[in-house]
Wavefront OBJ file of the C-alpha trace (Angstrom):
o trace
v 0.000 0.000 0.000
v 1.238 3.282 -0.093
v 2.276 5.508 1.831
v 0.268 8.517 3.692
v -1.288 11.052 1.417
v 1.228 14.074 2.918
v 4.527 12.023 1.364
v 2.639 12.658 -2.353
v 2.168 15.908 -4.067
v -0.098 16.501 -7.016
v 1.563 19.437 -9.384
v 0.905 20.509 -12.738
v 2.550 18.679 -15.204
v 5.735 20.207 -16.616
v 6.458 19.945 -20.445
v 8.716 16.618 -19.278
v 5.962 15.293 -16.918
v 3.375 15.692 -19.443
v 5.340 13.778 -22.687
v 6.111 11.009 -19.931
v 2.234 10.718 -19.351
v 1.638 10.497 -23.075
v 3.650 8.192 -23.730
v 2.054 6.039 -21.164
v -1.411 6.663 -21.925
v -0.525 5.794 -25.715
v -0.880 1.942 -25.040
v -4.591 2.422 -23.908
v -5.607 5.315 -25.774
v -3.568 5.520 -28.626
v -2.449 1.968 -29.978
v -3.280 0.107 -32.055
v -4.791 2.885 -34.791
v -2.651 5.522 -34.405
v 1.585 5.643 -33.833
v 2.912 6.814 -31.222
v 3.793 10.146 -33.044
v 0.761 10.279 -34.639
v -0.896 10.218 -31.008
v 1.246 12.767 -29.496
v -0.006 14.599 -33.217
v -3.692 14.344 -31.736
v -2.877 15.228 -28.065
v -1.277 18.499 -29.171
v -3.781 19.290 -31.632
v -6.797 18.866 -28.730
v -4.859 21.068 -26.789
v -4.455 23.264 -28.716
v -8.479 24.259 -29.070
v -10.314 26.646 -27.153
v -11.921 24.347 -24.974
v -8.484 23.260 -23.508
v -6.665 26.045 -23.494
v -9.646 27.789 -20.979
v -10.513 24.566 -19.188
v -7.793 21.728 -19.233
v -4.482 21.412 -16.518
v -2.943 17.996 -16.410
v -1.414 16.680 -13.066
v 0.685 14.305 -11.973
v 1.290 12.355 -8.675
v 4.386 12.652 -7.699
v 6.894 12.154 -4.330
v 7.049 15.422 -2.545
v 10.569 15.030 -2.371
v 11.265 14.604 -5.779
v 8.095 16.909 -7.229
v 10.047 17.159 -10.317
v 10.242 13.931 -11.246
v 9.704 11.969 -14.695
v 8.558 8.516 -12.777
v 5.305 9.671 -12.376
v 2.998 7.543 -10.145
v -0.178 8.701 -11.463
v -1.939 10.836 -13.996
v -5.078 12.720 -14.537
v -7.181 15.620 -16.442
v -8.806 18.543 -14.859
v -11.411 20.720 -17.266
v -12.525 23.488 -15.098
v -15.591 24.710 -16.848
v -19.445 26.433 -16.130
v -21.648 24.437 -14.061
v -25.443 25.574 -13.174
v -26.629 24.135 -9.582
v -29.765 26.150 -7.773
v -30.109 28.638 -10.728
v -26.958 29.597 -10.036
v -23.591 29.542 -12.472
v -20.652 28.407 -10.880
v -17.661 26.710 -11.756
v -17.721 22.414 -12.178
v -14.442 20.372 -12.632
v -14.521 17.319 -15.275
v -12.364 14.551 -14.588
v -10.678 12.486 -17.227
v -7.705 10.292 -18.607
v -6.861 8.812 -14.494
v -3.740 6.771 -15.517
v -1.223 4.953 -13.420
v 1.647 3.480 -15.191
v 1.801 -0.069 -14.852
v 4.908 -0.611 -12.923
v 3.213 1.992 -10.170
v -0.387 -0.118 -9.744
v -2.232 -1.757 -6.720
v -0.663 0.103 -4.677
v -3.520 3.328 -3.875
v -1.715 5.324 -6.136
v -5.128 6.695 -7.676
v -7.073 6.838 -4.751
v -4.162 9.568 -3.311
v -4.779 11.806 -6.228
v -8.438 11.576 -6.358
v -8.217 12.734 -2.592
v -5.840 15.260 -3.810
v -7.873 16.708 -6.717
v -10.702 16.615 -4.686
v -8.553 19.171 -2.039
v -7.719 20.703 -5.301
v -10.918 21.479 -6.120
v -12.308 22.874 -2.802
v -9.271 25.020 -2.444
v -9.970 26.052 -5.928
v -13.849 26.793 -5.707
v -12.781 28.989 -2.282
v -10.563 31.194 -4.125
v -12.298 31.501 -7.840
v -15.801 30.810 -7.228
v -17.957 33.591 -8.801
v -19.368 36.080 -6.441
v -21.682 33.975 -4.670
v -21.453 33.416 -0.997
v -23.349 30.198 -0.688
v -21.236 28.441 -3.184
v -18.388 28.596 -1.678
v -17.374 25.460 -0.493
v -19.352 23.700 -2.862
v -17.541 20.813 -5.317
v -19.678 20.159 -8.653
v -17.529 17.117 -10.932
v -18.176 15.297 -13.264
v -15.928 11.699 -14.992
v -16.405 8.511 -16.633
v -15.372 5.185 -15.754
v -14.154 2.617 -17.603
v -13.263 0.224 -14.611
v -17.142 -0.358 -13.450
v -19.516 2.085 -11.084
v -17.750 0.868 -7.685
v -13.961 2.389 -7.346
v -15.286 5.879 -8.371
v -18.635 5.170 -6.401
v -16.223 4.670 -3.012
v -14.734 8.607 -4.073
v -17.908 10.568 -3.941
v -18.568 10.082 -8.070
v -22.084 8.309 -7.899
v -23.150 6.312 -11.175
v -25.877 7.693 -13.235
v -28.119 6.666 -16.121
v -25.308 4.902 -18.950
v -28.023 3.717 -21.562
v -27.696 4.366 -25.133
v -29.809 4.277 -28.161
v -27.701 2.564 -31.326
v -29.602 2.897 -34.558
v -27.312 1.871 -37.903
v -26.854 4.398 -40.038
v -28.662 2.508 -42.793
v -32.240 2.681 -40.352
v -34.722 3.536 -42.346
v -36.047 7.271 -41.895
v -38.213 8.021 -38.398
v -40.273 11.082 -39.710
v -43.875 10.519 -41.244
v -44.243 14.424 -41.194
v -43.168 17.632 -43.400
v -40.660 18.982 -40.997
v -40.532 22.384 -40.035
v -37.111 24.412 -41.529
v -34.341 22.955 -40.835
v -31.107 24.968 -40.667
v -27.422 23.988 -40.688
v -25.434 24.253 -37.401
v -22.108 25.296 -39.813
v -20.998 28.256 -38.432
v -19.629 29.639 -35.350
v -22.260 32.155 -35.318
v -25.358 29.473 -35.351
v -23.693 27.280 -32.872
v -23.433 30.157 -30.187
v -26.688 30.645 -30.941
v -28.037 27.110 -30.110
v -25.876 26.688 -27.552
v -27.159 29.860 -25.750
v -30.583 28.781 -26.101
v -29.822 25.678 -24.571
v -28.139 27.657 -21.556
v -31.373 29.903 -21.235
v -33.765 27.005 -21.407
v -31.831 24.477 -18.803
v -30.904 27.207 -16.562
v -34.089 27.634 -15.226
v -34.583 23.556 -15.113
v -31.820 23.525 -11.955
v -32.272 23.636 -8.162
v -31.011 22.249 -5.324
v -30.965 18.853 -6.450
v -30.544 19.522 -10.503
v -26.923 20.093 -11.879
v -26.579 21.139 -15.907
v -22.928 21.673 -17.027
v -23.389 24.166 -19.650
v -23.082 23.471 -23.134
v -20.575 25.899 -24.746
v -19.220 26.518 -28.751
v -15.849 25.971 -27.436
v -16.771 22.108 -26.308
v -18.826 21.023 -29.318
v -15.402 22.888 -31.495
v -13.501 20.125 -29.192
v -15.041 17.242 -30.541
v -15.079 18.914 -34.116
v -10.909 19.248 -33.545
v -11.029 15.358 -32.482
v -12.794 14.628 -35.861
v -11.025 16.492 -38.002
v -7.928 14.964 -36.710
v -9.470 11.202 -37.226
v -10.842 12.369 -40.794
v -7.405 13.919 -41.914
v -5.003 10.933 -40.756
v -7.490 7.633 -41.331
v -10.143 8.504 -43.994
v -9.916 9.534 -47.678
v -11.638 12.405 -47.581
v -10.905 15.317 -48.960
v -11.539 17.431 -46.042
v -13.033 17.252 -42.767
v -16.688 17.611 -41.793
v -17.913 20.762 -41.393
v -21.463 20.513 -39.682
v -22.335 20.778 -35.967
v -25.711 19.747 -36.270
v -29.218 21.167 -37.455
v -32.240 23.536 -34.958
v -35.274 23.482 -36.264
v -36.433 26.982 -37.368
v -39.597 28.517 -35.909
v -39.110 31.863 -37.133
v -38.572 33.139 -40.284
v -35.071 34.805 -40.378
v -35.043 34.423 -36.440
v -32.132 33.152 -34.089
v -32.208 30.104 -32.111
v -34.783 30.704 -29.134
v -35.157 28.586 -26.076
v -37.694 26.370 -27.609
v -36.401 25.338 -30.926
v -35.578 21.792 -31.211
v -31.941 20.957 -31.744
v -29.196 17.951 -32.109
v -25.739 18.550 -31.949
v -22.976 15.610 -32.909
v -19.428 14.443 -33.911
v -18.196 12.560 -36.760
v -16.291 9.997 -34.374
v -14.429 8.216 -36.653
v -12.272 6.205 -34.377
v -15.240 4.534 -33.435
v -17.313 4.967 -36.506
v -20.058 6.319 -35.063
v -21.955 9.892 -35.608
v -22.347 10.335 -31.880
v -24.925 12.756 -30.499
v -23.465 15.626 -28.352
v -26.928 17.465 -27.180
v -30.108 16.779 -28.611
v -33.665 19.044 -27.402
v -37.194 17.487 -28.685
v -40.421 18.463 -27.043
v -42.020 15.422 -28.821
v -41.327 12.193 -30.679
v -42.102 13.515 -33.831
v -39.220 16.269 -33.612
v -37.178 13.749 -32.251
v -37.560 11.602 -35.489
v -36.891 14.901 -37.798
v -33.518 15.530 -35.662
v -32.719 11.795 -35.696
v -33.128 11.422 -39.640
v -30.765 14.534 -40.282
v -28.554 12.577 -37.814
v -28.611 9.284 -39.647
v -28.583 11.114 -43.419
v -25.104 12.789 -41.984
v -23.948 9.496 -40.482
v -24.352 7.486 -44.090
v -22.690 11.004 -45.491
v -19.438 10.003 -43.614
v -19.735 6.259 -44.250
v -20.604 6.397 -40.115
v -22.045 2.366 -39.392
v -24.487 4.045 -36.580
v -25.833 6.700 -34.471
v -25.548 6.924 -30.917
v -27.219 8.847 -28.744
v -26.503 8.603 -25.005
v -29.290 8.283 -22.098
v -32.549 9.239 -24.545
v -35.598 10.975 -23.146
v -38.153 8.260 -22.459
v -40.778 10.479 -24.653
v -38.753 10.321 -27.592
v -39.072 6.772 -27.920
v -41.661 3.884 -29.460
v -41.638 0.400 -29.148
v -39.062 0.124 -32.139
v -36.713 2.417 -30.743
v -36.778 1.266 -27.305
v -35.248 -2.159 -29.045
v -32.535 -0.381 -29.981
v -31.783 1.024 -26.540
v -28.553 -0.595 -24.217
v -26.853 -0.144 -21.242
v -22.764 1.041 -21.528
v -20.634 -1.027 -19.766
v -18.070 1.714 -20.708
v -17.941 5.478 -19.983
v -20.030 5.399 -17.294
v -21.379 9.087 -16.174
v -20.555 9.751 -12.607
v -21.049 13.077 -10.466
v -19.644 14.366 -7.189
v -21.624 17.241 -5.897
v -20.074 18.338 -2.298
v -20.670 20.386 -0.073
v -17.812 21.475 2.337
v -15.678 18.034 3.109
v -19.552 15.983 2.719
v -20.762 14.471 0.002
v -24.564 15.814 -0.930
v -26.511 12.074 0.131
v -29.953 13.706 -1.553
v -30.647 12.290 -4.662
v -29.029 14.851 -7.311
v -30.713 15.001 -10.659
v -27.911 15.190 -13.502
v -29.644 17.458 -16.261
v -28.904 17.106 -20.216
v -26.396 13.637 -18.566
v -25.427 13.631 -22.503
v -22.104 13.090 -24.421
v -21.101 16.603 -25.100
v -20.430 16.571 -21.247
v -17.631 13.676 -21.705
v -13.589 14.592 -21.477
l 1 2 3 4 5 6 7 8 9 10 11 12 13 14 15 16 17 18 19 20 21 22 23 24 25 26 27 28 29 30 31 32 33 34 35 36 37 38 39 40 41 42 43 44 45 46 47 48 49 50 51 52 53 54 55 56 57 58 59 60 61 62 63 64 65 66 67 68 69 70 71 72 73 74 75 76 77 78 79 80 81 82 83 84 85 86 87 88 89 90 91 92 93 94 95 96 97 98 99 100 101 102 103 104 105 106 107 108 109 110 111 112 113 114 115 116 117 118 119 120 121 122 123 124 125 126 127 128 129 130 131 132 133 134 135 136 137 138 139 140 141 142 143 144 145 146 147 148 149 150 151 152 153 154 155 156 157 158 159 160 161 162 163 164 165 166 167 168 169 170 171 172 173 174 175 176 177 178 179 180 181 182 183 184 185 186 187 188 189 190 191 192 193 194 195 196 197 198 199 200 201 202 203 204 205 206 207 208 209 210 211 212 213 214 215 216 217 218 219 220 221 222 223 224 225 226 227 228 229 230 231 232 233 234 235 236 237 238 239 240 241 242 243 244 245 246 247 248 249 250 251 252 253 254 255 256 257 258 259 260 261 262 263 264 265 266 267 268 269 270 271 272 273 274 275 276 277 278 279 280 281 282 283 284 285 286 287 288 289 290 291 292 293 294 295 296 297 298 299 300 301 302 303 304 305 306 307 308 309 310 311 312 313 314 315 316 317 318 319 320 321 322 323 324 325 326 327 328 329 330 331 332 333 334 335 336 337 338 339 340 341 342 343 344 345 346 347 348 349 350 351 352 353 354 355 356 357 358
């Protein structure tokens, strides 16, 4: 086992620290599709997008003797980014990429920094919170496991809903209606605007028991930047894709408003999937207009299926509800504490979809 939590110290990774994690994290995330350079390629290109560069620290555990050192013991992502909880906007912390080198396992390594990133994040909320007194002290995070609901479950991350609805991208078209206009998300412009209108709308869905990390341009362009990379280095297209999604227009010549209908996705290529990011239907009709724009894109970008993760209930009919599974993988998990307690009241996790993944 090791040894007590004050002999370790958790410190941003250096340039040195951070290509030693890399090349660790290759073998799992990297191999066997892309080289090792080619992964290192990706890495800097993701963090090189907006979404990192505001959000994204890495950190390494290390032996407070030696904080310097390349033999890290342990590895993880912070994304500090907006978080609505009690109609308020705070700041949330997304947790990704925990990675202990092999020859550094079993022996509590990662539960260490976990306790050390959540002490991170408290002394972090303290200092930057927004103006808002009651906040405070309040944690709001967010990761996905890979391992199984317990190890995270025993750190304050609680599993939520993991199912998924899988249609192939060859499923025959969902709509019997004329659907209403249907505009492009292609542009920067368009995306803020659907984005903001899913802000408006949600934050006034959260209280005291309802967390909604928002959905920003920056994290849909951080999928895009993901895709593009995929698309340039393992398909033969020509170029990369260069739509967002579609929002169903209401209004002639009008923006996005809080009640159009929207889906938002990424052209995942490693996994050859058009995977939905956000997706807003009142009703299972405009759920089978958004869906059929979805699959048309999908067979586009010779995509074998559409996922979309943890579907509203309303959206679906018997046939559908076939196609629904449960992950295994990626499983959504949220801390939300409040001084050194976890909140024990049930906490609902609003819009629990992919575009809230790192």
């Amino acid at each position: 086992m090791a040894e007590s939590d004050t002999a370790y110290v958790l410190v941003p990774a250096s340039e040195a620290q951070q290509l030693e994690a890399d090349k660790y994290t290759y073998s799992s995330w990297g191999a066997p599709l892309l080289t090792l350079d080619e992964y290192l390629d990706r890495e800097h290109a993701l963090c090189a997008s907006a979404f990192a560069k505001e959000s994204l620290t890495g950190y390494v555990l290390v032996p407070a003797t030696t904080p310097s050192t390349v033999d890290i013991l342990c590895y993880v992502e912070v994304f500090k980014r907006p978080v609505w909880y009690n109609g308020a906007r705070l700041y949330g912390y997304s947790v990704g990429s925990v990675y202990t080198p092999e020859q550094h396992r079993k022996k509590g390594y990662a539960s260490i920094m976990l306790r050390l990133v959540l002490a991170y994040m408290r002394a972090d909320q303290q200092q930057h919170q927004p103006d808002n007194a009651s906040s405070v002290n309040l944690v709001i995070s967010n990761l996905y496991s890979d391992i199984g609901p317990s190890f995270y479950a025993s750190k304050g991350w609680a599993v939520h809903a993991s199912e998924q609805l899988v249609l192939p991208s060859t499923h025959a078209m969902l709509s019997t209606s004329r659907p209403p206009s249907v505009t492009a998300v292609d542009s920067l412009d368009v995306l803020a605007q659907v984005c903001q209108a899913d802000v408006t709308r949600m934050q006034q869905l959260t209280c005291s028991s309802a967390v909604y990390f928002e959905l920003t341009p920056s994290v849909v362009l951080w999928f895009h930047a993901r895709a593009a990379y995929y698309a340039r280095t393992k398909t033969s297209f020509p170029s990369p894709p260069t739509s967002h999604g579609v929002w169903l227009q209401t209004r002639p010549y009008g923006t996005c408003s809080a009640d159009d209908a929207f889906i938002l996705w990424t052209h995942d290529f490693k996994s050859n999937v058009l995977s939905i990011l956000r997706c807003h239907a009142a009703t299972a009709a405009t759920f089978a207009v958004l869906m059929d724009a979805a699959l048309v894109e999908a067979r586009q970008w010779h995509l074998a299926s559409v996922v979309t993760w943890n579907p509203h209930p309303a959206w679906l009919d018997d046939q559908l509800l076939s196609s629904v599974e449960t992950r295994t993988e990626s499983l959504p998990s949220l801390l939300v504490s409040n001084g050194h307690d976890t909140v024990h009241h049930p906490v609902l996790w609003l819009a629990n979809d992919k575009y809230a993944w790192v």
